[in-house]
VEXLONU-387019 format. One record per residue: residue number from 1; residue in three letters; x, y, z of N, C-alpha, C in turn. Coordinates in pm, whole numbers, plus 50000, padded with zeros to 5 digits. Last residue first. Layout:
# residues N
> NUM,ALA,X,Y,Z,X,Y,Z,X,Y,Z
...
END
This chain:
# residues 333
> 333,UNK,64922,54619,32033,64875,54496,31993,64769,54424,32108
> 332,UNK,65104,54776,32225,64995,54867,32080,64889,54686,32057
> 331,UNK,65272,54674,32376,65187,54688,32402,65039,54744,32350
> 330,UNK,65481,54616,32150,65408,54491,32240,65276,54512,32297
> 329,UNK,65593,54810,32130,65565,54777,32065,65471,54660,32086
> 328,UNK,65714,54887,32419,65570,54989,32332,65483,54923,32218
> 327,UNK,65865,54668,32396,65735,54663,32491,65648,54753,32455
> 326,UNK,66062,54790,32221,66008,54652,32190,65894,54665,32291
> 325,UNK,66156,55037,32337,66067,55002,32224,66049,54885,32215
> 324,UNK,66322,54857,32577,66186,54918,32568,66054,54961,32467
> 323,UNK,66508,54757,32384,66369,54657,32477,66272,54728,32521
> 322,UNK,66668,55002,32313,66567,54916,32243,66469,54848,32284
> 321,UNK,66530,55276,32625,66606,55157,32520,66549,55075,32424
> 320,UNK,66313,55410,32721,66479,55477,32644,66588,55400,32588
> 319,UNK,66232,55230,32952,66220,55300,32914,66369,55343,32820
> 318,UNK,66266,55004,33134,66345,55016,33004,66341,55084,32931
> 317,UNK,66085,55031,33337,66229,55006,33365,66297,55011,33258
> 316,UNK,65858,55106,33214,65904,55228,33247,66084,55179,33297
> 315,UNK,65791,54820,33181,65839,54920,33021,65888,55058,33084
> 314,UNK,65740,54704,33395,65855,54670,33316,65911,54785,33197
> 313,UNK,65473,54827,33446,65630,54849,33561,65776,54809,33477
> 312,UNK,65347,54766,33264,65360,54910,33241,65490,54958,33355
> 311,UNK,65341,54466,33352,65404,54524,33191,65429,54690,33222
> 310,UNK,65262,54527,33578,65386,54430,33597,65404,54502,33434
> 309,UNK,64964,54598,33539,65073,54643,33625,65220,54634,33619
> 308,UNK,64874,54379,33415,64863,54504,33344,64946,54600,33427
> 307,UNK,64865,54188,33549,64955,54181,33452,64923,54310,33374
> 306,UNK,64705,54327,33752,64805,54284,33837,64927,54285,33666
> 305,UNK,64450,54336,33576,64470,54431,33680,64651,54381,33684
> 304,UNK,64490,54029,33390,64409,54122,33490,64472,54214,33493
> 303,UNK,64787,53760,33505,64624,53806,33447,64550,53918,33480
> 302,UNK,65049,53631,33438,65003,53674,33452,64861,53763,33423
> 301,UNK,65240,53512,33270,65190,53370,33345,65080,53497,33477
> 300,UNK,65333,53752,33124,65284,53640,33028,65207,53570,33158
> 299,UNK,65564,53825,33320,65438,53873,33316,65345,53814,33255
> 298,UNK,65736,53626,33296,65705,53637,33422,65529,53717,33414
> 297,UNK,65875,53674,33060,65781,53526,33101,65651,53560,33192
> 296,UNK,66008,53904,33162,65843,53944,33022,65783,53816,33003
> 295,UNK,66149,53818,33268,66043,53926,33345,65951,53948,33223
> 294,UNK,66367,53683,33126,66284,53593,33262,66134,53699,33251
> 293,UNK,66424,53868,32917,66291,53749,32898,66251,53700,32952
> 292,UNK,66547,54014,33077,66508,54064,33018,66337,53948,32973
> 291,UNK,66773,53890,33141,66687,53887,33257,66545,53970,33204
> 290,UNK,66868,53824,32952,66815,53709,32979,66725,53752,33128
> 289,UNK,66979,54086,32860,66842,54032,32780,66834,53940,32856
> 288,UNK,67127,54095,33069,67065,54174,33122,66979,54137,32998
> 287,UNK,67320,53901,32965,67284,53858,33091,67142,53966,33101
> 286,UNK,67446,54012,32734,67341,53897,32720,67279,53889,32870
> 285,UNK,67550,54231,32856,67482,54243,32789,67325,54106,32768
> 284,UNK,67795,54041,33001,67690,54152,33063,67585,54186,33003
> 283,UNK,67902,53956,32790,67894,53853,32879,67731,53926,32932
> 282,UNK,68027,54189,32697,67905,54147,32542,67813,54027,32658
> 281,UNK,68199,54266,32871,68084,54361,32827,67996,54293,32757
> 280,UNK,68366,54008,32844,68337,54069,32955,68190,54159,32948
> 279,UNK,68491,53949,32580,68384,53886,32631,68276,53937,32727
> 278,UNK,68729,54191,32496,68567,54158,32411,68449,54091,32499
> 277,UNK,68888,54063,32723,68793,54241,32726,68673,54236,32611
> 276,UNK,68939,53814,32661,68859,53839,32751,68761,53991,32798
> 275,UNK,69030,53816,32415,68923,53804,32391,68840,53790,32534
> 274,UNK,69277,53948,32510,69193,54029,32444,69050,53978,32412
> 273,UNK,69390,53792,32660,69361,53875,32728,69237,53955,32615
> 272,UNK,69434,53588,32503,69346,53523,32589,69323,53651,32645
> 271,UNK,69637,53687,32282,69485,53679,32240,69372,53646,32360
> 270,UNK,69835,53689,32527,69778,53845,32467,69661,53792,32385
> 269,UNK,69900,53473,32533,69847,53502,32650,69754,53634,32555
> 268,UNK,69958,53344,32249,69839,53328,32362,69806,53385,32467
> 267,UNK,70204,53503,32269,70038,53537,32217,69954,53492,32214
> 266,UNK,70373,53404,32469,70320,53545,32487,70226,53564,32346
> 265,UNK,70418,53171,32344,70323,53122,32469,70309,53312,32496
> 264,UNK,70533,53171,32112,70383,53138,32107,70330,53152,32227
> 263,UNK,70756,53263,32249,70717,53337,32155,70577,53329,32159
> 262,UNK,70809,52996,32360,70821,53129,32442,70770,53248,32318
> 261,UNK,70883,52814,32132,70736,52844,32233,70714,52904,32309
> 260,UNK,71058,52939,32015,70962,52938,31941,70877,52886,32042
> 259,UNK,71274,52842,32191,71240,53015,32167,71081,53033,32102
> 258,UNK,71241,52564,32188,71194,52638,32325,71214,52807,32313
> 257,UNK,71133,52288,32073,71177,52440,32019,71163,52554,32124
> 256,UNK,71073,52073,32179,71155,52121,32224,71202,52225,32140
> 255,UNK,70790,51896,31985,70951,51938,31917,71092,52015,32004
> 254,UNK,70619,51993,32213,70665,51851,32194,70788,51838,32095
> 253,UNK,70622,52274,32153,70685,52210,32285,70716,52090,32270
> 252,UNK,70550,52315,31910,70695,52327,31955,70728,52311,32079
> 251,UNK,70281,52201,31976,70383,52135,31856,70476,52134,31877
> 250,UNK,70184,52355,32110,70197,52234,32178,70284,52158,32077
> 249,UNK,70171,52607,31985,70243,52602,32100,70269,52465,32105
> 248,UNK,69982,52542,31779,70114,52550,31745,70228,52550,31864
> 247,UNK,69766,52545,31915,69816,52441,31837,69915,52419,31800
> 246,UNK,69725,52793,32008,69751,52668,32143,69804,52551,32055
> 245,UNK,69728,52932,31769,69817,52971,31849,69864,52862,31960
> 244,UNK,69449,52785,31728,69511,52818,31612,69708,52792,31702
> 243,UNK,69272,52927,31951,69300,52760,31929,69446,52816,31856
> 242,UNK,69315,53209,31907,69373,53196,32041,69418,52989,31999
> 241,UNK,69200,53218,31665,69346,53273,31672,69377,53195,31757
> 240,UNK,68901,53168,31738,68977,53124,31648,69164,53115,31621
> 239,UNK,68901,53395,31952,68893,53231,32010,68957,53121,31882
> 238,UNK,68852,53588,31771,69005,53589,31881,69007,53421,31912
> 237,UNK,68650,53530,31601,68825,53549,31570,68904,53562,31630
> 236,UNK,68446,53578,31837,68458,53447,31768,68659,53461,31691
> 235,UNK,68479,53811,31872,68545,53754,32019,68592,53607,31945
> 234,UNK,68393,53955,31648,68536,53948,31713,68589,53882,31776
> 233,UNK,68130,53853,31659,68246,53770,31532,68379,53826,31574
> 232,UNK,68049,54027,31844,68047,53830,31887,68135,53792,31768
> 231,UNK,68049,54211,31796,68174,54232,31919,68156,54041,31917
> 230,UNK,67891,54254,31625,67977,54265,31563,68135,54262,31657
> 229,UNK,67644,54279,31803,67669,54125,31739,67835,54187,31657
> 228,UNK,67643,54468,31942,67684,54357,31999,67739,54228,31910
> 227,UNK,67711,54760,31709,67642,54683,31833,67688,54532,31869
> 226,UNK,67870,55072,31861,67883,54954,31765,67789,54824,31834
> 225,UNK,67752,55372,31887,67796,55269,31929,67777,55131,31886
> 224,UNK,67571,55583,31779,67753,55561,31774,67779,55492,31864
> 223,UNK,67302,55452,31793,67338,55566,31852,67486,55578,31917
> 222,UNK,67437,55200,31666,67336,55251,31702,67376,55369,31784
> 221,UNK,67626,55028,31338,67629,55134,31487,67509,55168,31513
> 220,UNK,67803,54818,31250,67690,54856,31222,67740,54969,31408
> 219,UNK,68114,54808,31036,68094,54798,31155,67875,54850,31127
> 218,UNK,68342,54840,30844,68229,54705,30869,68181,54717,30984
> 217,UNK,68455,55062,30780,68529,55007,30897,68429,54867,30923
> 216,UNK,68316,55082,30522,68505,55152,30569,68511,55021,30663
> 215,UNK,68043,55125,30574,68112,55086,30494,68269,55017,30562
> 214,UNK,67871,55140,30885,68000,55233,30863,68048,55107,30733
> 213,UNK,67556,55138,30903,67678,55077,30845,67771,55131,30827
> 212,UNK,67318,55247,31181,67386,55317,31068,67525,55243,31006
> 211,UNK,66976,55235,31319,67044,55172,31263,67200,55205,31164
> 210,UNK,66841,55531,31502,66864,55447,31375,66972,55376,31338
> 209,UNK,66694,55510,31799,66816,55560,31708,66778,55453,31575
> 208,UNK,66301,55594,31889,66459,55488,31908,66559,55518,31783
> 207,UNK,65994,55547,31793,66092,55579,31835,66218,55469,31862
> 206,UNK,65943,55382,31425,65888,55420,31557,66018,55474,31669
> 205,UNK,65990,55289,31229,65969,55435,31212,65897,55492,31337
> 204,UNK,66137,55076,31278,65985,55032,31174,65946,55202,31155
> 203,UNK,66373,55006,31385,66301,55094,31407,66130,55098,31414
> 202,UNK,66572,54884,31248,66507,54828,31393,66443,54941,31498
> 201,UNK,66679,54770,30982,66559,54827,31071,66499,54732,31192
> 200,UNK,66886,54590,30912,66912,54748,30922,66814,54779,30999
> 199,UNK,67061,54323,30848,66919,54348,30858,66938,54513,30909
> 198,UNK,67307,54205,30583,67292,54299,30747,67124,54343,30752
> 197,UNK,67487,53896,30475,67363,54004,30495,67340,54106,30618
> 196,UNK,67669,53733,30501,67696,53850,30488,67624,53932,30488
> 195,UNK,67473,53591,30780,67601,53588,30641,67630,53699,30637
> 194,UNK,67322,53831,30941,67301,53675,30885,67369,53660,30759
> 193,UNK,67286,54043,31185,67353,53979,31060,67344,53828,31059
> 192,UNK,67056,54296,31265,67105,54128,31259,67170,54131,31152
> 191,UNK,66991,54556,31531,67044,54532,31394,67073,54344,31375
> 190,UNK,66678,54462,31714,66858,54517,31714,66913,54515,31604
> 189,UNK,66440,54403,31700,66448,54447,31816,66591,54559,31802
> 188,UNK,66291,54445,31320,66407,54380,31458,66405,54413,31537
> 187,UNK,66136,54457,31066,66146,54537,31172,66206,54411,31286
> 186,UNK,66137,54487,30715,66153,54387,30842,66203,54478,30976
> 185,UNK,66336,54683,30588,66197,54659,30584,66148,54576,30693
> 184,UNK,66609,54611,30491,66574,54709,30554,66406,54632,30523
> 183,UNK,66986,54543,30431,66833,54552,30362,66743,54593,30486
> 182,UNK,67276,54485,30245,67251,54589,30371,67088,54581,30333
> 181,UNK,67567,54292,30196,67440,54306,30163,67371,54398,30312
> 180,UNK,67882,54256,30125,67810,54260,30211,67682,54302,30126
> 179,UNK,67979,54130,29864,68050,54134,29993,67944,54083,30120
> 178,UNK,67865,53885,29627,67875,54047,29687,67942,53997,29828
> 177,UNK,67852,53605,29554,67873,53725,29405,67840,53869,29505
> 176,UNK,67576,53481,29727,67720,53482,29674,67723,53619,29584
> 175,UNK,67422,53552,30062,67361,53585,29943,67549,53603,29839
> 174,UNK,67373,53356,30347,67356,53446,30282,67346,53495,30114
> 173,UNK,67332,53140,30500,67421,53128,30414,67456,53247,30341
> 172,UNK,67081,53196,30714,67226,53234,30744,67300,53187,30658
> 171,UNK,66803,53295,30764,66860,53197,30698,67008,53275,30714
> 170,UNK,66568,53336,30963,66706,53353,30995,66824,53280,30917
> 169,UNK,66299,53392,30865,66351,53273,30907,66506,53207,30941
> 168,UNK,66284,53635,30889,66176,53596,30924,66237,53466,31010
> 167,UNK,66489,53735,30676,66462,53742,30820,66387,53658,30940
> 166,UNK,66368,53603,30472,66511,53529,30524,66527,53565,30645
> 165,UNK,66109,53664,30398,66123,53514,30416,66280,53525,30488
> 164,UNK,66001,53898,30257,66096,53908,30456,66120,53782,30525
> 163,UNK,65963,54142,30028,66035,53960,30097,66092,54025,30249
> 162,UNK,65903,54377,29859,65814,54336,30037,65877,54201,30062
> 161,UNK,66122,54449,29692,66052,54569,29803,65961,54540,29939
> 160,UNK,66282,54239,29608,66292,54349,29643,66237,54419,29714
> 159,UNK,65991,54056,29550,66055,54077,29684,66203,54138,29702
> 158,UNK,65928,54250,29334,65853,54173,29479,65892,54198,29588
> 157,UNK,66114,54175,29121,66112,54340,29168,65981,54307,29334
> 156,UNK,66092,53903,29070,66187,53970,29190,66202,54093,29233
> 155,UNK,65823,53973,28981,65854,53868,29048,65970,53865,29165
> 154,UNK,65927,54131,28771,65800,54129,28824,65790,54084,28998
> 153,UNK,66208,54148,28620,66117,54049,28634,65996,54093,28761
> 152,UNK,66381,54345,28639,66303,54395,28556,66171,54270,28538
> 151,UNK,66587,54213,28792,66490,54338,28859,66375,54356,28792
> 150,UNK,66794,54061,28728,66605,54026,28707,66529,54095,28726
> 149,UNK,67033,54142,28778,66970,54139,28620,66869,54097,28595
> 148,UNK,67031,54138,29027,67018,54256,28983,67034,54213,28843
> 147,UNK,67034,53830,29056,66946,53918,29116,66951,54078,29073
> 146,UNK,67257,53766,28935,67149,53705,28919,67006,53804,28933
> 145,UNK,67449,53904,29116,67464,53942,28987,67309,53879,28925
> 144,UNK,67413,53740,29344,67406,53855,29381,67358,53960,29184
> 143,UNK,67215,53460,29353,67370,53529,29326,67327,53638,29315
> 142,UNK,66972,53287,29516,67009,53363,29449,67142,53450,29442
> 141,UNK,66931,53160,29752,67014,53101,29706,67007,53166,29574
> 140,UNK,66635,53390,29778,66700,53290,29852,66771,53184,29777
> 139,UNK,66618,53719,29657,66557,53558,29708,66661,53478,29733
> 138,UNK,66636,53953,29882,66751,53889,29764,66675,53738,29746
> 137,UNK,66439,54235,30077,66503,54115,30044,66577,54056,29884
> 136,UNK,66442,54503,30096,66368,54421,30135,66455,54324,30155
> 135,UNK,66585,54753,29940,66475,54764,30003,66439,54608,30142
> 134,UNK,66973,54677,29897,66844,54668,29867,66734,54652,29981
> 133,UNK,67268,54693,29816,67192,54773,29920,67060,54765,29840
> 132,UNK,67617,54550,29837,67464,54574,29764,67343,54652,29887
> 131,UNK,67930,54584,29815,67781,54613,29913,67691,54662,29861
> 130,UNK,68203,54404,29651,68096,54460,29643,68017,54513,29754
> 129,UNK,68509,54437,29781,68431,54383,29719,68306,54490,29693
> 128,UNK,68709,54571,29955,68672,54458,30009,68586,54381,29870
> 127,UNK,68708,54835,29816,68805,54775,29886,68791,54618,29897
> 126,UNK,68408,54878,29704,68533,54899,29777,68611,54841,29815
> 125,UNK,68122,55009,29542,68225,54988,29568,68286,54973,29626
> 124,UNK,67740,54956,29609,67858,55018,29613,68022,54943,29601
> 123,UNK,67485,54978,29443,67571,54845,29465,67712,54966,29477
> 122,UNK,67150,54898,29504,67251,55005,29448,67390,54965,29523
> 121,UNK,66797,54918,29361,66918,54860,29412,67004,54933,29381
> 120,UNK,66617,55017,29278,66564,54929,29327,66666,54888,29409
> 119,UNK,66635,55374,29224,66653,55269,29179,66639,55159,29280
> 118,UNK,66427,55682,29211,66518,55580,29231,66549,55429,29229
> 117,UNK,66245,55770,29054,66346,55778,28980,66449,55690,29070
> 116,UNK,66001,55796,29191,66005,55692,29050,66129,55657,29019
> 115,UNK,66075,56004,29351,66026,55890,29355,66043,55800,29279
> 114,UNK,66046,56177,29151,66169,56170,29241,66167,56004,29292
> 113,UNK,65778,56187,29073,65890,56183,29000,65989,56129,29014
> 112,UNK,65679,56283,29307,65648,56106,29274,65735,56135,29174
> 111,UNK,65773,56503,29350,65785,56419,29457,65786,56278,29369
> 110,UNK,65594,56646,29131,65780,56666,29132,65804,56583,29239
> 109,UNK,65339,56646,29224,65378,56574,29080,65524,56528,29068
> 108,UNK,65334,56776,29430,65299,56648,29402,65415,56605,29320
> 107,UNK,65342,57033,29421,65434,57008,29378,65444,56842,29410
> 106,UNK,65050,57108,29286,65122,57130,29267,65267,57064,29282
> 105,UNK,64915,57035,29609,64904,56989,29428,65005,56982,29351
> 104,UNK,65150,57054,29886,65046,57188,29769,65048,57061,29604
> 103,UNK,65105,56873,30123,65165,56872,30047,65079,56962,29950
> 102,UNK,64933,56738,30318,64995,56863,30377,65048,56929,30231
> 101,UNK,64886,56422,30220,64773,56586,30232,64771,56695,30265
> 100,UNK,65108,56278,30352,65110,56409,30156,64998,56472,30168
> 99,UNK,65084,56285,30576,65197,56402,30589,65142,56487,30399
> 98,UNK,65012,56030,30615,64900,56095,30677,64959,56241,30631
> 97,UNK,65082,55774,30609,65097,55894,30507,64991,56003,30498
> 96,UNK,65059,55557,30730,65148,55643,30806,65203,55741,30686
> 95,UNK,64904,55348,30599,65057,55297,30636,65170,55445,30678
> 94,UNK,64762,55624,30380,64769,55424,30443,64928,55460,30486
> 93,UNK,64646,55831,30311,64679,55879,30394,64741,55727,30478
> 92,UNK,64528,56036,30022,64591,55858,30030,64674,55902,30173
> 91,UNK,64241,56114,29827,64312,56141,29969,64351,55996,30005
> 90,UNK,64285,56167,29491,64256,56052,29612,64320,56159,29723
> 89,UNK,64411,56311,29301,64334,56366,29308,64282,56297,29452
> 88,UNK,64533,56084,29104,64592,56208,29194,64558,56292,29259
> 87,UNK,64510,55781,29069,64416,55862,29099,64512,55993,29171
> 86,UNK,64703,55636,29028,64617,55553,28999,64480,55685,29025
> 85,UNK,64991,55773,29103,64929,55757,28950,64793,55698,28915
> 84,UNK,64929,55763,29386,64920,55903,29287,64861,55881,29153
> 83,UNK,64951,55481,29418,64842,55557,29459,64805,55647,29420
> 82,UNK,65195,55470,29370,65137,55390,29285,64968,55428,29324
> 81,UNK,65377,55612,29522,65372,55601,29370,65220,55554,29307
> 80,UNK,65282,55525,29766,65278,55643,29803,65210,55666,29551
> 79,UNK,65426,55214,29715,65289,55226,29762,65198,55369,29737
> 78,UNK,65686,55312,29698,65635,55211,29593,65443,55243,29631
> 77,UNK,65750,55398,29914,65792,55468,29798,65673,55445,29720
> 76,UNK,65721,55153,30066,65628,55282,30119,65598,55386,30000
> 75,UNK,65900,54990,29976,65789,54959,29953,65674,55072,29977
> 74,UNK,66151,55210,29832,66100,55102,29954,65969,55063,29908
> 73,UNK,66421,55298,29663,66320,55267,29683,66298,55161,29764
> 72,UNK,66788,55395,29766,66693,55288,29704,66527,55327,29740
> 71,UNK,66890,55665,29823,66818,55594,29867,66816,55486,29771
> 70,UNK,67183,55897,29910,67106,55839,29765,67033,55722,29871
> 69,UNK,67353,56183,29961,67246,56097,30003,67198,56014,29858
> 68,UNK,67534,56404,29852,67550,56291,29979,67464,56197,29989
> 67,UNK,67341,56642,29713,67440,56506,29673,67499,56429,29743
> 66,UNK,67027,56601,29821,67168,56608,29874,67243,56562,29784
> 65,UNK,66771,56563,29762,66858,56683,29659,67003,56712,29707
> 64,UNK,66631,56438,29903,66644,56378,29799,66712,56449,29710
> 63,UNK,66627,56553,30156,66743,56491,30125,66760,56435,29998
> 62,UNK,66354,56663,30133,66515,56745,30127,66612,56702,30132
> 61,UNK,66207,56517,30281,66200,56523,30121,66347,56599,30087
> 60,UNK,66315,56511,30517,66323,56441,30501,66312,56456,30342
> 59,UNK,66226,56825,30609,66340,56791,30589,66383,56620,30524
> 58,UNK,65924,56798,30560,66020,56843,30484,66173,56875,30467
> 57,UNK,65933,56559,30766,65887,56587,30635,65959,56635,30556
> 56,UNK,65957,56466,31035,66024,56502,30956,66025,56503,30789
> 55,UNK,65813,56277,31221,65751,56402,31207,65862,56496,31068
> 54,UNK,65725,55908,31077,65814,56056,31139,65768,56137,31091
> 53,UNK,65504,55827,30844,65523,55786,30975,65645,55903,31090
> 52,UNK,65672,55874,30508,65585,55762,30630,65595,55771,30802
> 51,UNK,66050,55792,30354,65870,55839,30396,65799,55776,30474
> 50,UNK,66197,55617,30315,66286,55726,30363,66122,55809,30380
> 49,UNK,66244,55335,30218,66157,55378,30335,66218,55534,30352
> 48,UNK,66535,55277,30168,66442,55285,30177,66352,55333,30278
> 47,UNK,66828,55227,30288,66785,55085,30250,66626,55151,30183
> 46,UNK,67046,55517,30197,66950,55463,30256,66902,55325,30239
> 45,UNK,67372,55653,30219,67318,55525,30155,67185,55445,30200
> 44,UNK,67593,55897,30252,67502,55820,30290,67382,55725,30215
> 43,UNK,67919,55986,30243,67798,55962,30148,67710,55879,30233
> 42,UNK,68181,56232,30290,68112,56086,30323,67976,56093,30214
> 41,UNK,68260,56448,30231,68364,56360,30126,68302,56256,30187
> 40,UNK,68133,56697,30324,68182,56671,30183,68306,56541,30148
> 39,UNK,67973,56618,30534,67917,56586,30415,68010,56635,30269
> 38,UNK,68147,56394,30733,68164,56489,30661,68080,56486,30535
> 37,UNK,68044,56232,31086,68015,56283,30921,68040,56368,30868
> 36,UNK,68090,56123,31317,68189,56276,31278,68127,56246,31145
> 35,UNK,67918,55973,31444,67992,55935,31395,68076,56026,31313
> 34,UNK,67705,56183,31576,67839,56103,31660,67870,55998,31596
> 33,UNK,67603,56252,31315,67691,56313,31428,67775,56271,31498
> 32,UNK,67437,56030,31272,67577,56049,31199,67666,56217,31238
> 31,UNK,67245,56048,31474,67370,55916,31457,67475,55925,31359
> 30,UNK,67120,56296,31401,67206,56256,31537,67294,56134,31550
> 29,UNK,66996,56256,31155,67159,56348,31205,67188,56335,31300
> 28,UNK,66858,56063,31230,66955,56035,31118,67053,56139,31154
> 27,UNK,66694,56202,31437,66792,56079,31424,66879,56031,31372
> 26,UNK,66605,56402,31233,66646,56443,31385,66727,56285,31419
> 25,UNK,66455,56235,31022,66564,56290,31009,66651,56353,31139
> 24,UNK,66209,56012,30993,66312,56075,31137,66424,56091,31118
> 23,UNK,66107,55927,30759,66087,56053,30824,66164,56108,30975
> 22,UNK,66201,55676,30769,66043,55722,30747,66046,55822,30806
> 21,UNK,66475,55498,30698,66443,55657,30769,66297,55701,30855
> 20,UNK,66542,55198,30744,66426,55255,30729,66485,55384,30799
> 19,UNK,66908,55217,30824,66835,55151,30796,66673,55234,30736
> 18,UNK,67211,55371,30614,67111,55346,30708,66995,55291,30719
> 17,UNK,67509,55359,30516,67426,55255,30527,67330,55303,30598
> 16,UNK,67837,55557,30439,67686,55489,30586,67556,55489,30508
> 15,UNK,68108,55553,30377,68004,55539,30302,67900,55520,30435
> 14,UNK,68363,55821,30388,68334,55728,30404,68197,55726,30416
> 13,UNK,68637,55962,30189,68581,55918,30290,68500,55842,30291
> 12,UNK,68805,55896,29949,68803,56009,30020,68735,56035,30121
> 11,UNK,68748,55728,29766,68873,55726,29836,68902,55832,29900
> 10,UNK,68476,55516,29706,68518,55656,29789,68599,55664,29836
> 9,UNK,68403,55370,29405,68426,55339,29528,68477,55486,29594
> 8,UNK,68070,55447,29276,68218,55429,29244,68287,55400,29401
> 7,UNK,67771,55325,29267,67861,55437,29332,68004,55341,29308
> 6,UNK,67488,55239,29008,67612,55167,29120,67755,55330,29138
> 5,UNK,67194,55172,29077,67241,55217,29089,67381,55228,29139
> 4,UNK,66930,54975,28910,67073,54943,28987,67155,55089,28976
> 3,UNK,66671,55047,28765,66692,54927,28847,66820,54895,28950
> 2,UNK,66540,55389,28740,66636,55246,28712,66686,55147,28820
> 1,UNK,66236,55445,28616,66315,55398,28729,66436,55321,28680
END
């Protein structure tokens, strides 16, 4: 295995990030559909997990021969590996690998190979800096460079593949010495960013679109549409601009510079207009999660028959959305 895999930067198109695959390739091409993917000059960039659980098998092993596609190893990888070599001969069917007993003897052997062979991490090029792309997690107040020269430590090859301390606990300084950071394993309602870090799965390999990083343009997307939180650091940089702009207005008014505050006073208006079209939709959004948690309180303070009603009434209202997977998910437990 090697530990770091690093892609040159792509001056010819463009890089996507996706979160846990586990087999739902029908998704994966549907979100990089409606993001126009060219497989000859884009590249796709898995966090892992690309086994397990989806009905997409052998198309899913079939990406491991794309030249477009490169994964990091996941913990599933890691698990699937380490089961073969310990006995090849085992029926190993844990954690939604119910698919390698389909698999001919034979070409076993050439899977876990493949397997083996990818790397723990993989650090793309561009423009902007570095984007590291690892399974799991970066320990915590660890440098980016730090962390891919320990791989070979035990310890951080770990939590590479199973840490979920930062998610878990929403640490937000993030991780120095890289741009962006893209990781996967930890299962979310919605994509999260925390620093520069991007949480990716918000799947776990259960229904619902996949998670996808447009490199290029910094953007995360769910079923080609950009998600919310990346409309909140916009609105946040307009409101930044918009002060910034009121500061300077009030300067050259109290100085009587009166071209120069007719100037400032048409871009304030134009940042106040723009961070009002950012606000408006993202305003709406939060409103419909808050009504979202009134009605899943609502059922909670409920018992019986009646709260068994009220959940299966709620999950058919959200059916086909994330919150809805979140209540399937709710309701398995």
């Amino acid at each position: 295995m090697t530990n770091v895999l690093r892609l040159a930067k792509n001056d010819h198109g463009r890089d996507f990030v996706v979160g846990d695959i586990h087999f739902k390739t029908i998704d994966l091409h549907k979100g990089l559909y409606a993001l126009d993917f060219d497989k000859e000059v884009d590249r796709v960039i898995a966090v892992g997990d690309l086994i397990d659980r989806g009905p997409g098998v052998l198309d899913g092993l079939k990406l491991l021969g794309e030249p477009w596609f490169y994964t990091v190893q996941g913990n599933h990888e890691w698990m699937l590996i380490g089961a073969f070599r310990q006995d090849p001969h085992a029926r190993y069917a844990s954690h939604g690998a119910g698919w390698w007993s389909t698999i001919a003897d034979e070409s076993k052997p050439m899977i876990i190979e493949r397997l083996e062979s990818l790397p723990l991490a993989i650090e793309i090029e561009t423009v902007k800096g570095l984007v590291g792309v690892v399974h799991a997690d970066v320990p915590t107040g660890m440098a980016w460079s730090d962390f891919v020269g320990s791989l070979d430590n035990p310890q951080i090859a770990e939590i590479a593949l199973w840490g979920r301390e930062r998610i878990i606990k929403h640490y937000r300084e993030g991780v120095k010495g890289v741009w962006r950071i893209c990781l996967g394993h930890t299962w979310i309602p919605s994509p999260l960013r925390l620093g520069n870090v991007l949480a990716l799965d918000c799947t776990g390999g259960g229904d619902g679109p996949l998670a996808i990083y447009c490199v290029q343009e910094d953007k995360v997307y769910v079923d080609g549409r950009p998600t919310s939180f990346d409309a909140v650091e916009l609105v946040t940089d307009q409101l930044q601009k918009l002060e910034q702009a009121l500061a300077d207005l009030s300067k050259t008014v109290h100085e009587n510079k009166l071209i120069e505050s007719q100037g400032l006073s048409v871009e304030a208006e134009t940042l106040i207009k723009q961070a009002q079209s950012t606000w408006l939709p993202l305003m709406a959004e939060i409103g419909e999660s808050q009504k979202f948690v009134n009605a899943l309180h609502g059922v909670s303070l409920l018992t019986g028959d009646r709260k068994t009603a009220k959940f299966e009434e709620l999950k058919a209202r959200y059916a086909g959305t994330q919150l809805g997977n979140l209540l399937n998910r709710l309701s398995s437990f």
